[in-house]
C-alpha positions in Angstrom: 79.2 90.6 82.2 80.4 94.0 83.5 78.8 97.4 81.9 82.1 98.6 80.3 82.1 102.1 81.4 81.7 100.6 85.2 84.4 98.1 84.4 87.2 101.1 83.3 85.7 102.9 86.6 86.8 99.9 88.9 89.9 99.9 86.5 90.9 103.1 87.7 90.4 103.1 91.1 91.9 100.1 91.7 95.1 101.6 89.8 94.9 104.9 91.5 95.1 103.3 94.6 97.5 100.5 94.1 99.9 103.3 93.4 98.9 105.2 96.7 99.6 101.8 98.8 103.2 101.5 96.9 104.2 105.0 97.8 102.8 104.9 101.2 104.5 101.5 101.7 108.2 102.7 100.0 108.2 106.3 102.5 106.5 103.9 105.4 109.5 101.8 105.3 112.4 104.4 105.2 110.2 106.0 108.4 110.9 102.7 109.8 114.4 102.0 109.1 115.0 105.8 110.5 113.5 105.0 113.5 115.5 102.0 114.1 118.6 104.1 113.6 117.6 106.5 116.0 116.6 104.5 118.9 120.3 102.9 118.3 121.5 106.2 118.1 120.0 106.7 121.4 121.8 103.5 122.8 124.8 105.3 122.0 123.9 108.6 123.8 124.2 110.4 120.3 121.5 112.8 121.8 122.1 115.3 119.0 121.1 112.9 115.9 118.4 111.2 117.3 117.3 114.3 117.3 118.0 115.3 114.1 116.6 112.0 112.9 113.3 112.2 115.2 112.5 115.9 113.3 113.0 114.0 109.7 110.4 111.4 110.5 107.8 114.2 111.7 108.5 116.0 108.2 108.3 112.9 106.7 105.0 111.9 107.9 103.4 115.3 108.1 104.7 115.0 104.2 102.3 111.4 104.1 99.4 113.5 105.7 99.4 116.0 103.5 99.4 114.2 100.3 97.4 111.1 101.9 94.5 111.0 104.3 94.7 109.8 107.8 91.9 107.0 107.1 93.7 105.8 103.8 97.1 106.1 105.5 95.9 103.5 108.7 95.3 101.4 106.5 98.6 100.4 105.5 100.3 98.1 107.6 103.3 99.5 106.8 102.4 103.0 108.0 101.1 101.7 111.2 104.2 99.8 111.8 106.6 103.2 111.0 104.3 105.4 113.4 104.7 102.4 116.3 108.3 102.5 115.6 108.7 106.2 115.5 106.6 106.2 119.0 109.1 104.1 120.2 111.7 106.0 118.9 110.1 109.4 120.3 109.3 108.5 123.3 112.2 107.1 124.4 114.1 110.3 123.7 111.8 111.7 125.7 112.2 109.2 129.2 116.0 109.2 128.4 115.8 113.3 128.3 113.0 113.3 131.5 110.7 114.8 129.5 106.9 113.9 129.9 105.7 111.6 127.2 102.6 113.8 125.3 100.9 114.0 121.8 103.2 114.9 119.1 101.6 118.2 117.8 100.3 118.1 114.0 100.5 113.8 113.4 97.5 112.1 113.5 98.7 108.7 115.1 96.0 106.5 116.6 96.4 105.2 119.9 97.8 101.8 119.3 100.4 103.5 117.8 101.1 105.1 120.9 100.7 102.5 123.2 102.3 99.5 121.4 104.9 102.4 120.8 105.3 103.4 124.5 105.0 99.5 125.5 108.1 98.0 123.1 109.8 101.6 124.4 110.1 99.9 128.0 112.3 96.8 126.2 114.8 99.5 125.1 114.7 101.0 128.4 116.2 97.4 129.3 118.8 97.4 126.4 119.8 101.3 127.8 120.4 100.1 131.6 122.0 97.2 131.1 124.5 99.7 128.7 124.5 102.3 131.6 125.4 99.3 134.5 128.2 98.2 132.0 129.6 101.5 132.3 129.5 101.7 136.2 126.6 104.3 136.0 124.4 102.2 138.9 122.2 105.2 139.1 120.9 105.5 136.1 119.8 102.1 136.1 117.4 102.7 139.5 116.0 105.7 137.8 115.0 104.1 134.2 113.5 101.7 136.8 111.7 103.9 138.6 110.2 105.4 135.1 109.5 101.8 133.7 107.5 101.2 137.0 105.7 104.7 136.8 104.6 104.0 133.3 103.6 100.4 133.7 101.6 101.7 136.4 100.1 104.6 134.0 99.0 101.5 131.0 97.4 99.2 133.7 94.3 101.4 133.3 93.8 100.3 130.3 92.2 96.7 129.6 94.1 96.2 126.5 93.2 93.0 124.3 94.8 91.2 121.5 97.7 92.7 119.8 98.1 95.6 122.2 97.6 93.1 124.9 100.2 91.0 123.4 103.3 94.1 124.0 101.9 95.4 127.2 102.4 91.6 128.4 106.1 92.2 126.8 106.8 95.3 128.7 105.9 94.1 132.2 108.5 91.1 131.3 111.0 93.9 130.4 109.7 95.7 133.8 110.9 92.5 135.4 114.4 92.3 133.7 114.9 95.7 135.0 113.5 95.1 138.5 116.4 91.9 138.7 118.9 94.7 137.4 118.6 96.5 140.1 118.3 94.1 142.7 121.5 92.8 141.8 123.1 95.9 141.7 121.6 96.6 145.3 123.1 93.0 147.1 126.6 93.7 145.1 126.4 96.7 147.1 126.5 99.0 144.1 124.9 102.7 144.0 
C-alpha cells in the first residue's frame, strides 16, 4: 500500500520525465540524421553546407543544454549517439580542412563521444580516399593516410575497453584499408 500523496509524487516525476526523454530523444534523432547528411555532404566536397549543417547541430545542442542538464541529457542513448555522430561529423571537417581536431567551445560532450567520434571518423577517412583515388587525386590519398596514422598513433595512449575498445579496433582496420590504398597506388606507379 502506497501513502497516496507519495504515490501522485512518483506520478509526477515519472511523467515529467518521460516527457523530457521523448523530447530529448525526437531533437537527439534529427541531430543524428543531420550529421549523417553532413558527413555525406563532406564526401561530396560540399564544404560550404557541411558547414552550414555543422553550426545547426551546435545550436541545436547548445538549445538541449540549455533547457536539459548535461547529466539528464547522457543519459539518453539517443543523445549520446547524436553527439558521437556529430563528433564524427565535426571532426572530419576538420582533417579534410587540416585543421587540428580540439574541444568544441560551449558543448558539454564526454569523452566517449569524442573518441568513438574521432575513431568511426577514420572509416570515413577511407570512404573519402578511395573517392579522391577514383578521381586521379593520388595525393590526397597519401596525406589522409598520413593523418589516419598520426591520429591512430595519438589514441594508442589510451587503454580503451569495451565499447570504445570495440571502434578503436574498427579504426585501425580502416587504418589498414588505407595503408593497402596507398601501397597500391605506390607499385602502379601513381603520385
Amino acid at each position: 500500500m502506497f501513502n497516496q500523496k507519495f504515490l501522485a509524487g512518483l506520478k509526477t516525476s515519472y511523467q515529467e520525465a518521460n516527457s523530457e526523454r521523448r523530447q530529448i530523444i525526437s531533437a537527439s534523432n534529427n541531430i543524428l540524421f543531420e550529421a549523417k547528411k553532413t558527413i555525406f555532404a563532406l564526401q561530396k566536397s560540399d564544404f560550404k553546407k557541411a558547414e552550414s549543417n555543422l553550426k545547426e547541430m551546435e545550436a541545436d545542442f547548445l538549445a538541449l543544454e540549455k533547457k536539459f542538464s548535461p547529466n539528464r541529457l547522457n543519459k539518453e542513448g539517443a543523445f549520446k549517439a547524436a553527439a558521437e555522430e556529430y563528433m564524427e561529423a565535426k571532426t572530419f571537417f576538420l582533417i579534410i580542412k587540416d585543421k587540428k581536431i580540439e574541444e568544441v567551445k560551449g558543448l558539454n560532450f564526454d569523452y566517449e563521444a569524442y573518441l568513438g567520434g574521432v575513431c568511426d571518423m577514420i572509416g570515413e577517412l577511407v570512404r573519402y580516399a578511395t573517392n579522391q583515388a577514383a578521381q586521379g587525386r593520388f595525393a590526397v590519398v597519401a596525406k589522409v593516410k598520413k593523418k589516419a596514422e598520426v591520429i591512430m598513433e595519438d589514441l594508442a595512449d589510451f587503454d580503451m575497453t569495451s565499447y570504445l575498445r570495440t571502434k578503436y579496433d574498427q579504426a585501425r582496420g580502416h587504418l589498414r584499408k588505407l595503408e593497402q590504398m596507398a601501397y597500391e597506388i605506390k607499385l602502379r606507379g601513381r603520385k
